[in-house]
Chimera marker file (.cmm) of the C-alpha trace (Angstrom):
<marker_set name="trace">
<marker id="1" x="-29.231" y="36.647" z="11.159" r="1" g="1" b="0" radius="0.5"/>
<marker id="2" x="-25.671" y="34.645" z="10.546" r="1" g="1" b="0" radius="0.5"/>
<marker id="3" x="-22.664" y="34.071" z="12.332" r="1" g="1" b="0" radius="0.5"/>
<marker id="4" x="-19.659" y="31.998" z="11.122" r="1" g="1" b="0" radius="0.5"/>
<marker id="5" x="-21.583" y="29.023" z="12.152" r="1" g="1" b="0" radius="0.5"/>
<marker id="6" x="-25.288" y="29.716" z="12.800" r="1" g="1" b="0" radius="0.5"/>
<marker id="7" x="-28.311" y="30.943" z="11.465" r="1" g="1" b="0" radius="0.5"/>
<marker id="8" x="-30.722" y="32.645" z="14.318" r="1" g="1" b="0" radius="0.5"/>
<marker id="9" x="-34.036" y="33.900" z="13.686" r="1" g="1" b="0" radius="0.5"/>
<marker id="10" x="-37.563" y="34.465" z="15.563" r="1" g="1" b="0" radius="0.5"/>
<marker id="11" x="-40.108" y="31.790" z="14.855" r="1" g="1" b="0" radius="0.5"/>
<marker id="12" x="-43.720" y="32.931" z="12.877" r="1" g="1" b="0" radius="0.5"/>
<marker id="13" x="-46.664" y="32.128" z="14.907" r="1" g="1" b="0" radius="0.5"/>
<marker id="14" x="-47.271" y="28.667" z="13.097" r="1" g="1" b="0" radius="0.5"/>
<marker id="15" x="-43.688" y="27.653" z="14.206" r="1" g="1" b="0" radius="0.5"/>
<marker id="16" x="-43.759" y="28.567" z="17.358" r="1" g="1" b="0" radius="0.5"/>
<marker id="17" x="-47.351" y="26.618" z="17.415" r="1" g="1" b="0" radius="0.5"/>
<marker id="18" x="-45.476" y="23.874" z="16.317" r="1" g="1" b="0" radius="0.5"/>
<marker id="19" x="-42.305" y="23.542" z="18.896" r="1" g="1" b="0" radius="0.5"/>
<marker id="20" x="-44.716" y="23.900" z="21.920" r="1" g="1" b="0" radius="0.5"/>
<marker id="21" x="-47.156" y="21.297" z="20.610" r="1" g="1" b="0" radius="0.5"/>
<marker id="22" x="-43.683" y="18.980" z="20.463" r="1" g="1" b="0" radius="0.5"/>
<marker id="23" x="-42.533" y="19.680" z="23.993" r="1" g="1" b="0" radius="0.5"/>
<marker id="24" x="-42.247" y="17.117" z="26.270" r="1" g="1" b="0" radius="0.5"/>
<marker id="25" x="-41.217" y="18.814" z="29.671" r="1" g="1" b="0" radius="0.5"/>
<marker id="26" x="-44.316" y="20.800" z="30.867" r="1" g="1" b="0" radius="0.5"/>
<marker id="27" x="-41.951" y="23.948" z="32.053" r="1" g="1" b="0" radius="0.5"/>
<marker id="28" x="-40.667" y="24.285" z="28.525" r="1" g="1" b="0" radius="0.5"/>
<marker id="29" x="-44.231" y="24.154" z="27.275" r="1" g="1" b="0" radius="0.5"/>
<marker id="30" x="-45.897" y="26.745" z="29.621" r="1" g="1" b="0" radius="0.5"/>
<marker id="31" x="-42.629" y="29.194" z="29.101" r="1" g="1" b="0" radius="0.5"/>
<marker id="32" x="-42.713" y="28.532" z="24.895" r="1" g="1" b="0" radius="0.5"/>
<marker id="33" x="-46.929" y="29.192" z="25.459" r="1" g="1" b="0" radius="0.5"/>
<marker id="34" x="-46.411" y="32.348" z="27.586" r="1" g="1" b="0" radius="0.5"/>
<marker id="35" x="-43.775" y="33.626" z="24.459" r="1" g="1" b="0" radius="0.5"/>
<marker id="36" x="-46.657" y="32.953" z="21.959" r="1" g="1" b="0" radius="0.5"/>
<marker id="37" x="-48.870" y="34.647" z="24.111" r="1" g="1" b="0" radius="0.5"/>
<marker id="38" x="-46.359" y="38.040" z="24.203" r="1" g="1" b="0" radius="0.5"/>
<marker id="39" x="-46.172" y="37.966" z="20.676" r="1" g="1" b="0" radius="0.5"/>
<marker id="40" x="-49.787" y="37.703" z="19.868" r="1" g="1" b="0" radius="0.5"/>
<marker id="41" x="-50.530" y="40.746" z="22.759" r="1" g="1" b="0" radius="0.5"/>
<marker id="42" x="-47.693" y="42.928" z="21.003" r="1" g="1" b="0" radius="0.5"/>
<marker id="43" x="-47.528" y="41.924" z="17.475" r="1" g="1" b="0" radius="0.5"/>
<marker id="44" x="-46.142" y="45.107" z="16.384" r="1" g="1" b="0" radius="0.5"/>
<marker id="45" x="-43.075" y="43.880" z="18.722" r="1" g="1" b="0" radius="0.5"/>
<marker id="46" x="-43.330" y="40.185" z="17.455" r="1" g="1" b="0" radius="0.5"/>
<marker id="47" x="-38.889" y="39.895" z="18.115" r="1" g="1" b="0" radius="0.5"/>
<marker id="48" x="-38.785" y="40.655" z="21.815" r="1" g="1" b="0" radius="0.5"/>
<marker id="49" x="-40.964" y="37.919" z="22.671" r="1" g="1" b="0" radius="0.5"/>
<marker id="50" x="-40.667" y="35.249" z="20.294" r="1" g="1" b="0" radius="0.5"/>
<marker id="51" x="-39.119" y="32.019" z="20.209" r="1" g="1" b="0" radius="0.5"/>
<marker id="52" x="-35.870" y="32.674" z="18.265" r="1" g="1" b="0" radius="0.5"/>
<marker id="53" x="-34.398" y="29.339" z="16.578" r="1" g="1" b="0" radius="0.5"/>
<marker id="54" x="-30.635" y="28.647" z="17.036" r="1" g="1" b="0" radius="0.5"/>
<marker id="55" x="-29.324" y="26.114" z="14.440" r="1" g="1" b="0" radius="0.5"/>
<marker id="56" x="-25.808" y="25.347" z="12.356" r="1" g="1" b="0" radius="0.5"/>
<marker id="57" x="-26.107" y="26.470" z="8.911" r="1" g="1" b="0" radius="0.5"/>
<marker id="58" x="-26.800" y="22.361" z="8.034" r="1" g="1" b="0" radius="0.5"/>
<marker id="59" x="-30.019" y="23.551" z="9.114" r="1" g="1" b="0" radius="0.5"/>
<marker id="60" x="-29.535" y="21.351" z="12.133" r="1" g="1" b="0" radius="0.5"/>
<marker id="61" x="-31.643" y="23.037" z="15.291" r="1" g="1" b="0" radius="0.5"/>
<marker id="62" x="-29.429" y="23.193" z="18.198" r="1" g="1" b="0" radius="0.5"/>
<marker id="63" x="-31.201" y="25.235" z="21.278" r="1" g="1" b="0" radius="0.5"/>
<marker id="64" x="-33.351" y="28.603" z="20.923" r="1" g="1" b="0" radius="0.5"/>
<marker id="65" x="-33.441" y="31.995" z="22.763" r="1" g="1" b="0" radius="0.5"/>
<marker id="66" x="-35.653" y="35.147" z="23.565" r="1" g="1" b="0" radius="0.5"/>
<marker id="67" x="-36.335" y="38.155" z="24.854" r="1" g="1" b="0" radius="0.5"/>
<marker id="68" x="-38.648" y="38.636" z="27.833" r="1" g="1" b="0" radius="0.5"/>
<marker id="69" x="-40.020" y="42.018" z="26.233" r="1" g="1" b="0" radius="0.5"/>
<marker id="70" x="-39.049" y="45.548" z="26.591" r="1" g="1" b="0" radius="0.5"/>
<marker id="71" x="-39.479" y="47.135" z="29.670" r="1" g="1" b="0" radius="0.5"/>
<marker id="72" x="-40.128" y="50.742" z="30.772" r="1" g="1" b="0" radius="0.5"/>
<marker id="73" x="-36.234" y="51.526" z="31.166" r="1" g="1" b="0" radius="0.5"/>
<marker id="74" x="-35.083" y="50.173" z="27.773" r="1" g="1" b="0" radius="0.5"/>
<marker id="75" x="-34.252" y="46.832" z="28.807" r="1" g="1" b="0" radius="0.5"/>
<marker id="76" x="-35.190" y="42.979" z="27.669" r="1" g="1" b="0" radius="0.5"/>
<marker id="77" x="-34.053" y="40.141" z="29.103" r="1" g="1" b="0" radius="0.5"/>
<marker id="78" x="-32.537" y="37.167" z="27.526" r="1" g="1" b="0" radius="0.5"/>
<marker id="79" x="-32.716" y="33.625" z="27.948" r="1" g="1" b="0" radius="0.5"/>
<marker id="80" x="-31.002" y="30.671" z="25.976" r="1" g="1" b="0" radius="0.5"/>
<marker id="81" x="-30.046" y="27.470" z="25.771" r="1" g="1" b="0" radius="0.5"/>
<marker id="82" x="-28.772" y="24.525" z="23.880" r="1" g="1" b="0" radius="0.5"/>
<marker id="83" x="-29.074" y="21.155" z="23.305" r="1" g="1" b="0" radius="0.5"/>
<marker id="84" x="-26.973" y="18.777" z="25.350" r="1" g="1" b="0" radius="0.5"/>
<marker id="85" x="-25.177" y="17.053" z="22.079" r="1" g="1" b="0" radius="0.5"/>
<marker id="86" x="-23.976" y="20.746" z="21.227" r="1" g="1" b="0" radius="0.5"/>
<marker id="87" x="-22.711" y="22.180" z="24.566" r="1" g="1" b="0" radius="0.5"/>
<marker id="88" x="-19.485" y="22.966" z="24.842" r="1" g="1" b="0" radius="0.5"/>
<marker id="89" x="-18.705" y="24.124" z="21.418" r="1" g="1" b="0" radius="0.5"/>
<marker id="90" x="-19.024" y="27.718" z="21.612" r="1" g="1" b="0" radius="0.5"/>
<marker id="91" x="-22.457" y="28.378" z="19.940" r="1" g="1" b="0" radius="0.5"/>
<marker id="92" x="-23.842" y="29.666" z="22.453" r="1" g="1" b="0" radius="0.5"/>
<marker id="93" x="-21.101" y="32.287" z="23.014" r="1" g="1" b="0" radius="0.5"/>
<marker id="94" x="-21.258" y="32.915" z="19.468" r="1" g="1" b="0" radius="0.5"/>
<marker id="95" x="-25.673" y="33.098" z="19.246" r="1" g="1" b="0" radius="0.5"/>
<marker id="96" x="-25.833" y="35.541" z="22.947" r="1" g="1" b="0" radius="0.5"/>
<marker id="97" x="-22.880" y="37.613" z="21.027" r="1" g="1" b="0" radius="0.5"/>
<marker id="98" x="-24.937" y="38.230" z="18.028" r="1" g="1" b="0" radius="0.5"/>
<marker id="99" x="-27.987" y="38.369" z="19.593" r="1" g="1" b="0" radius="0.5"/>
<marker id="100" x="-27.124" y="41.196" z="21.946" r="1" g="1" b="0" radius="0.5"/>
<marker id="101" x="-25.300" y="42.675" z="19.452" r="1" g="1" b="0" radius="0.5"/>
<marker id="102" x="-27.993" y="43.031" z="16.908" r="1" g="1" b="0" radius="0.5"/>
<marker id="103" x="-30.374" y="44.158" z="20.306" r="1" g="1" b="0" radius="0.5"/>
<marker id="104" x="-28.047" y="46.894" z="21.104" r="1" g="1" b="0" radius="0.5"/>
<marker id="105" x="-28.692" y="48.378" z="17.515" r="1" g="1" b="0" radius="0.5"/>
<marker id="106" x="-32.278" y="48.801" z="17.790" r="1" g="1" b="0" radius="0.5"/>
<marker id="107" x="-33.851" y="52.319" z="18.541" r="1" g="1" b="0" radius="0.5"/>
<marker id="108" x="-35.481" y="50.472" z="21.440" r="1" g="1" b="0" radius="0.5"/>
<marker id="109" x="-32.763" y="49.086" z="23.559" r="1" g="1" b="0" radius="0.5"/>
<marker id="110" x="-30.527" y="50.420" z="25.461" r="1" g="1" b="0" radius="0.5"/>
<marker id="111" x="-29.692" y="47.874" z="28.306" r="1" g="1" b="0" radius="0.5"/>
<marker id="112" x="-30.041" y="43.602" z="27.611" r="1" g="1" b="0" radius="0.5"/>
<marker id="113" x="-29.833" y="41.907" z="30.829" r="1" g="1" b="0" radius="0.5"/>
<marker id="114" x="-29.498" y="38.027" z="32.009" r="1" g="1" b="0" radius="0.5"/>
<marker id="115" x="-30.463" y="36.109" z="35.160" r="1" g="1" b="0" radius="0.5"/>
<marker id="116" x="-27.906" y="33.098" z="35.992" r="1" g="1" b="0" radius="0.5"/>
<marker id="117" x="-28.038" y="30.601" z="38.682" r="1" g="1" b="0" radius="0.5"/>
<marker id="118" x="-24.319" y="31.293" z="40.527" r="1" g="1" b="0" radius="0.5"/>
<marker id="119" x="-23.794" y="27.630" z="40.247" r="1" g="1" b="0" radius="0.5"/>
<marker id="120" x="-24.636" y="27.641" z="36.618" r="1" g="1" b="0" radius="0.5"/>
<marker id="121" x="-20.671" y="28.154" z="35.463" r="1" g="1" b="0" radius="0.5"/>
<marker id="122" x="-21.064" y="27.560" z="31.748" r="1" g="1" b="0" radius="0.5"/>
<marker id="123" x="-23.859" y="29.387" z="31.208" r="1" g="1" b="0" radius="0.5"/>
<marker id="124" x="-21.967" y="33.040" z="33.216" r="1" g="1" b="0" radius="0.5"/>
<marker id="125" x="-18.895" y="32.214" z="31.059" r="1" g="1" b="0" radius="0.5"/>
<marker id="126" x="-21.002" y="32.277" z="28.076" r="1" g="1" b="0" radius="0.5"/>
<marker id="127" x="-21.915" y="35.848" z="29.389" r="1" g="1" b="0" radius="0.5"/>
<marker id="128" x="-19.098" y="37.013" z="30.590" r="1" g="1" b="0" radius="0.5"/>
<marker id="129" x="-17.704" y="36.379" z="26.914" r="1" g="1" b="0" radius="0.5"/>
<marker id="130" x="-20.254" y="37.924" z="25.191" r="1" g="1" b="0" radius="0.5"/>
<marker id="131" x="-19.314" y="40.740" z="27.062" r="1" g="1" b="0" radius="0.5"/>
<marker id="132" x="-21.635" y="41.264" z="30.239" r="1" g="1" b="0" radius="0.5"/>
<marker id="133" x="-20.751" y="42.306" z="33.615" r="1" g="1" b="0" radius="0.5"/>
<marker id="134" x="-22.161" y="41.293" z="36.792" r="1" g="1" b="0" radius="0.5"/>
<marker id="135" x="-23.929" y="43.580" z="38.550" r="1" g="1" b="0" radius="0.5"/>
<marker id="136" x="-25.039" y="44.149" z="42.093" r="1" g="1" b="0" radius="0.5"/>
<marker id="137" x="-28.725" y="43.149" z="41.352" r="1" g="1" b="0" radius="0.5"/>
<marker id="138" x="-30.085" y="39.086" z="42.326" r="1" g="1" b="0" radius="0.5"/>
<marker id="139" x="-33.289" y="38.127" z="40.626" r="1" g="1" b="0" radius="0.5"/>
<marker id="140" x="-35.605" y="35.029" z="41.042" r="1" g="1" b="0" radius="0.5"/>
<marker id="141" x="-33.126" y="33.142" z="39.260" r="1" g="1" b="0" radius="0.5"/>
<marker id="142" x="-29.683" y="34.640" z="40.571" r="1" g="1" b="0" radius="0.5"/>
<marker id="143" x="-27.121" y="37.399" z="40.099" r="1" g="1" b="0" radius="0.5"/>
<marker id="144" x="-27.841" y="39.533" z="36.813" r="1" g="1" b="0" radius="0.5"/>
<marker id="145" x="-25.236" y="40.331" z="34.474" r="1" g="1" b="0" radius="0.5"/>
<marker id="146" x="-25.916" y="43.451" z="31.696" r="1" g="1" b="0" radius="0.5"/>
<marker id="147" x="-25.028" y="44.647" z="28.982" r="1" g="1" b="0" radius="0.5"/>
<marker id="148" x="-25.393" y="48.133" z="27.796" r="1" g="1" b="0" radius="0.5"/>
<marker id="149" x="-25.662" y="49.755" z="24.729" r="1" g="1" b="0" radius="0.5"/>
<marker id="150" x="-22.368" y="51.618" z="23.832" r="1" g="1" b="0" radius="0.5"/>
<marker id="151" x="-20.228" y="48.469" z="25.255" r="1" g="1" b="0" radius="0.5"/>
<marker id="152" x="-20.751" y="46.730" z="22.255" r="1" g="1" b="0" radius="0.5"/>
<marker id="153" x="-17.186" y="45.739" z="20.418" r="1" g="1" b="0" radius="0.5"/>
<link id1="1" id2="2" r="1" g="1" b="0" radius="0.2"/>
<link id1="2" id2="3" r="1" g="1" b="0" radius="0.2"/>
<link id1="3" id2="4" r="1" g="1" b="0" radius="0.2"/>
<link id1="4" id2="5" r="1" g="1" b="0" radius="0.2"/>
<link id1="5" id2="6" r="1" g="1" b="0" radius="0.2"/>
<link id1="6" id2="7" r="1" g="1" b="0" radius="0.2"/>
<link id1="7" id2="8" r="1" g="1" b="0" radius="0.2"/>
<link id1="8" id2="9" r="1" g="1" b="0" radius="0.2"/>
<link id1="9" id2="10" r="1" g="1" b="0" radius="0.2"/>
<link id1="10" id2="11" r="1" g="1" b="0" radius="0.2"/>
<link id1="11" id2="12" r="1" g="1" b="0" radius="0.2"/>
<link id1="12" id2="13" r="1" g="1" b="0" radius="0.2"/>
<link id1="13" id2="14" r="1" g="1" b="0" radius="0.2"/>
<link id1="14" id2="15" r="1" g="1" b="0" radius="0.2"/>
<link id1="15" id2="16" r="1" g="1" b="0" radius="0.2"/>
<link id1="16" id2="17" r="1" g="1" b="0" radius="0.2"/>
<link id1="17" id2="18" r="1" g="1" b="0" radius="0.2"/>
<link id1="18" id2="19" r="1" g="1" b="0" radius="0.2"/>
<link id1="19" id2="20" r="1" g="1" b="0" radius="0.2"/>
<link id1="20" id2="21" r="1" g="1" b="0" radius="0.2"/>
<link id1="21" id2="22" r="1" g="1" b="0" radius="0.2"/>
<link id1="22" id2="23" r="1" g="1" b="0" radius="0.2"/>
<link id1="23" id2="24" r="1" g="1" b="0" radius="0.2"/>
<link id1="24" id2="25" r="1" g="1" b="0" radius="0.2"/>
<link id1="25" id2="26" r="1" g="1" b="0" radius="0.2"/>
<link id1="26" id2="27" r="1" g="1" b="0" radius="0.2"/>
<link id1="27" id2="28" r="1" g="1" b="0" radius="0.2"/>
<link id1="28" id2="29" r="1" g="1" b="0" radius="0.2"/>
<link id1="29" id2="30" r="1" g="1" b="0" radius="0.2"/>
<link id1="30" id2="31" r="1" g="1" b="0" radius="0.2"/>
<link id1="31" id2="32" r="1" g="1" b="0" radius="0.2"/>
<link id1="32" id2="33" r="1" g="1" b="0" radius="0.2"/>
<link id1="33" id2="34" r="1" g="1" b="0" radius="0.2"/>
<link id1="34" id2="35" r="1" g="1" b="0" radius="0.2"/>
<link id1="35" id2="36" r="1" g="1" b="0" radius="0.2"/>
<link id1="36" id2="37" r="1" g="1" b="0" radius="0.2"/>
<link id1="37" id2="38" r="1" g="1" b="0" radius="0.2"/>
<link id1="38" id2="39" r="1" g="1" b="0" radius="0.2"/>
<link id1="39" id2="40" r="1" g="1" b="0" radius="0.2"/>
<link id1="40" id2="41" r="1" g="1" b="0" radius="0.2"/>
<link id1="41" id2="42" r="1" g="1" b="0" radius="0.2"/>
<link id1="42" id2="43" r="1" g="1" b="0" radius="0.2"/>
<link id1="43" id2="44" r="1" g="1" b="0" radius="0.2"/>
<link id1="44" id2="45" r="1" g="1" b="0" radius="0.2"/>
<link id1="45" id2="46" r="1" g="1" b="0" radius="0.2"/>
<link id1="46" id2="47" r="1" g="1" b="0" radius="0.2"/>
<link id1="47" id2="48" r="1" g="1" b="0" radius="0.2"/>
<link id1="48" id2="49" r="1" g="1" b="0" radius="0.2"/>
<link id1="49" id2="50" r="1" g="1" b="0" radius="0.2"/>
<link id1="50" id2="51" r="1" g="1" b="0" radius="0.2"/>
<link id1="51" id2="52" r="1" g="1" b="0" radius="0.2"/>
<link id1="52" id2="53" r="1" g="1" b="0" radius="0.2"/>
<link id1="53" id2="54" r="1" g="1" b="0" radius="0.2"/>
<link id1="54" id2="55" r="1" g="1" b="0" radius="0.2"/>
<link id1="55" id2="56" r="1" g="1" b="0" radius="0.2"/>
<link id1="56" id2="57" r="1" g="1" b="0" radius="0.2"/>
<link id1="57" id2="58" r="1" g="1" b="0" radius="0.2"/>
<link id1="58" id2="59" r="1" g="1" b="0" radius="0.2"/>
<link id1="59" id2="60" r="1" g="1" b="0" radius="0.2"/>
<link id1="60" id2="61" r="1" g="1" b="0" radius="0.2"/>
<link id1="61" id2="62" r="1" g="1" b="0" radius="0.2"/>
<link id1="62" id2="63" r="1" g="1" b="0" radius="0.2"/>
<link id1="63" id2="64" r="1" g="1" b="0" radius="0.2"/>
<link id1="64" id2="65" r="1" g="1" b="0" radius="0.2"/>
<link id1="65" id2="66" r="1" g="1" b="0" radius="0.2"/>
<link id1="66" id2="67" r="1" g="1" b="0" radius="0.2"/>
<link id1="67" id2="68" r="1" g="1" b="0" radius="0.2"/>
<link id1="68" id2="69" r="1" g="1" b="0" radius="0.2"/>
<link id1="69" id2="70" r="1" g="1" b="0" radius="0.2"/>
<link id1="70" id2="71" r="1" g="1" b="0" radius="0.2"/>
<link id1="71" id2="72" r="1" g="1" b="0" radius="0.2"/>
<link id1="72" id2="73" r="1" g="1" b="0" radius="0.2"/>
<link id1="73" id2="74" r="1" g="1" b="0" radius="0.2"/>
<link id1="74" id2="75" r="1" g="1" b="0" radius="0.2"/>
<link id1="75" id2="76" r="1" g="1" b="0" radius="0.2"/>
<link id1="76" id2="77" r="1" g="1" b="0" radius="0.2"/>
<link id1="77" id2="78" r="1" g="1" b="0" radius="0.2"/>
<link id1="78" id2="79" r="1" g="1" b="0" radius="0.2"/>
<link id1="79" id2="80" r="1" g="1" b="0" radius="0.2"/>
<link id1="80" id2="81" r="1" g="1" b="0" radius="0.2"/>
<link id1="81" id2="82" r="1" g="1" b="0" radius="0.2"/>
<link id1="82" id2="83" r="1" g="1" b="0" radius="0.2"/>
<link id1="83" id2="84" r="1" g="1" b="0" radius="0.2"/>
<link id1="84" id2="85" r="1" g="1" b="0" radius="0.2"/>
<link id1="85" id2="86" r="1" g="1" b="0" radius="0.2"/>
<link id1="86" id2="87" r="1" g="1" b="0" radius="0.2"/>
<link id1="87" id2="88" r="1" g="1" b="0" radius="0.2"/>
<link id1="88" id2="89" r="1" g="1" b="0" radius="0.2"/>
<link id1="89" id2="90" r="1" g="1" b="0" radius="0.2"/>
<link id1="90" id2="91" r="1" g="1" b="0" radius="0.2"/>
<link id1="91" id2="92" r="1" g="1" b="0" radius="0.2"/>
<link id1="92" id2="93" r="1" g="1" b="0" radius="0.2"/>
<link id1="93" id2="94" r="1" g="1" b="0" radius="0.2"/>
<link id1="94" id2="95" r="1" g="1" b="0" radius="0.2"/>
<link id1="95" id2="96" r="1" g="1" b="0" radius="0.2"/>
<link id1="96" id2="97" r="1" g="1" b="0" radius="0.2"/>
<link id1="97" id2="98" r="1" g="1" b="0" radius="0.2"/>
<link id1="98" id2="99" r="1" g="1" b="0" radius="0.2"/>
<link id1="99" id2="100" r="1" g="1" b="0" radius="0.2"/>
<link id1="100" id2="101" r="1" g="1" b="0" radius="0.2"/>
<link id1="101" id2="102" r="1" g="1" b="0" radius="0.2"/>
<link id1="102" id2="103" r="1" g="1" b="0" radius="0.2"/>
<link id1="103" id2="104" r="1" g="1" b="0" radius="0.2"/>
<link id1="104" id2="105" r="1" g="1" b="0" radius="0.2"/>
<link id1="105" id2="106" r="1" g="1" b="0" radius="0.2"/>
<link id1="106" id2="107" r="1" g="1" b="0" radius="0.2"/>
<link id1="107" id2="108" r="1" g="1" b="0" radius="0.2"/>
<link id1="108" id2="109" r="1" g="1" b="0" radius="0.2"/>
<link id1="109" id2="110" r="1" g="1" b="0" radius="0.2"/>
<link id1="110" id2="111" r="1" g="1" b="0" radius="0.2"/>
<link id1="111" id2="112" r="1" g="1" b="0" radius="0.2"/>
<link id1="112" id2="113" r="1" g="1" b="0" radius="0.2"/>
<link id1="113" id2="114" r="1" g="1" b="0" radius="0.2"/>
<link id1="114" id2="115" r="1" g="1" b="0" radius="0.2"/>
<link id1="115" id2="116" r="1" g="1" b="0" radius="0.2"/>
<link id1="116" id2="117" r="1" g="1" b="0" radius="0.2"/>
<link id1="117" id2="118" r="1" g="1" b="0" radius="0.2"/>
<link id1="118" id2="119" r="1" g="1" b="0" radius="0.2"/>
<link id1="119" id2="120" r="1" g="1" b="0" radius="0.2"/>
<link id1="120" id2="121" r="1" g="1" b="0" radius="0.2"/>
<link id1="121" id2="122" r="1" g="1" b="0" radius="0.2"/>
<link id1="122" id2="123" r="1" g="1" b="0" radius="0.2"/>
<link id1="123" id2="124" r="1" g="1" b="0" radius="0.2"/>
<link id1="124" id2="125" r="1" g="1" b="0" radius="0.2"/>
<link id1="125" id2="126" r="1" g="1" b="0" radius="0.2"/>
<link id1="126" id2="127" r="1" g="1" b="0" radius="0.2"/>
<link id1="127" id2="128" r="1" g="1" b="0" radius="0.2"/>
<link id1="128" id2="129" r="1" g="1" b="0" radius="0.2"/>
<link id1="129" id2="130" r="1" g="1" b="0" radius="0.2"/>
<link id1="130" id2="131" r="1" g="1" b="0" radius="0.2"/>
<link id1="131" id2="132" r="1" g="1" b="0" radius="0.2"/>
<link id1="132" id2="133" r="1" g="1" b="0" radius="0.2"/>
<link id1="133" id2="134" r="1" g="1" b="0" radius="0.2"/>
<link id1="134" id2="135" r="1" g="1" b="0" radius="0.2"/>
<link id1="135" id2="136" r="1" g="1" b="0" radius="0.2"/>
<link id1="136" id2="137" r="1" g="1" b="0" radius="0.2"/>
<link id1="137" id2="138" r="1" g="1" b="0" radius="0.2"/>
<link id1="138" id2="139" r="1" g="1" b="0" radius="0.2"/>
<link id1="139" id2="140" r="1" g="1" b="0" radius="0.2"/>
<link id1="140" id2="141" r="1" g="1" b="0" radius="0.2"/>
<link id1="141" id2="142" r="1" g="1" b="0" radius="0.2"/>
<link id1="142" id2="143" r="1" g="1" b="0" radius="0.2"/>
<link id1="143" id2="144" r="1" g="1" b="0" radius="0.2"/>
<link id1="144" id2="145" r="1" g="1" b="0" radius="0.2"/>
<link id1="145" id2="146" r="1" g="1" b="0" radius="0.2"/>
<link id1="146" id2="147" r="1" g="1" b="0" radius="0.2"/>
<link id1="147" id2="148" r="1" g="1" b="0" radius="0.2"/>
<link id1="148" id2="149" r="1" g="1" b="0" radius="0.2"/>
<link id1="149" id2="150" r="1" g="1" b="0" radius="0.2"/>
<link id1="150" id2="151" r="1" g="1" b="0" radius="0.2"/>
<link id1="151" id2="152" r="1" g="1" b="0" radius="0.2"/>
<link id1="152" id2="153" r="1" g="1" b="0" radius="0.2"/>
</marker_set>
């Protein structure tokens, strides 16, 4: 998919192959090889647990995000992030925003949902822009926001 800015798309198998075999902090490597290992279990739902690529339209690769699956109420999770040069700007506003958009449109989904750490600021504005609410729910990694299908602008 395209925004104004970005292109965003899940990664085939070999890609993803090849971003984990280039990771340098372990965490990043065992979450990247659990996502491989989702897609290869459920290949007939390849999107909800691959890698997707975030870059500008330059081609220029500037963070990723995913899904953590579909679970048995309609809901994924999402996760994101991007790279420290390119905080700041507003991509990731402008990836979650598409992302959850095009989520929301799929026969599957009905609810997309995020963990944040409550310190984390940037990452609940980027949330609360895209349209989330906080809800009254804490995970492992802190208050969950949601969005549900029918909110969508």
């Amino acid at each position: 998919m395209e925004t104004n800015r970005l292109k965003i798309y899940s990664a085939s198998q070999e890609q993803m192959e090849a971003f984990i075999a280039a990771q340098t902090v372990d965490v990043l490597k065992a979450a990247y090889t659990e996502m491989l290992d989702g897609c290869l279990a459920h290949p007939d739902q390849w999107e909800w647990y691959a890698i997707w690529m975030i870059e500008l339209k330059d081609g220029t690769h500037i963070g990723e995000l995913c899904f953590k699956g579909i679970d048995e109420s309609s809901s994924t999770e999402i996760g994101y992030g991007i790279s420290d040069d390119y905080q700041g700007c507003g991509y990731a506003t402008e990836a979650v925003t598409a992302i959850t958009e095009w989520a929301l449109k799929q026969d599957k989904i009905y609810c997309v949902i995020a963990e944040v750490d409550k310190n984390n600021i940037a990452s609940i504005r980027v949330l609360e822009k895209s349209g989330f609410e906080l809800t009254d729910k804490v995970g492992e990694e802190g208050p969950i926001y949601k969005k549900e299908y029918g909110l969508i602008d």
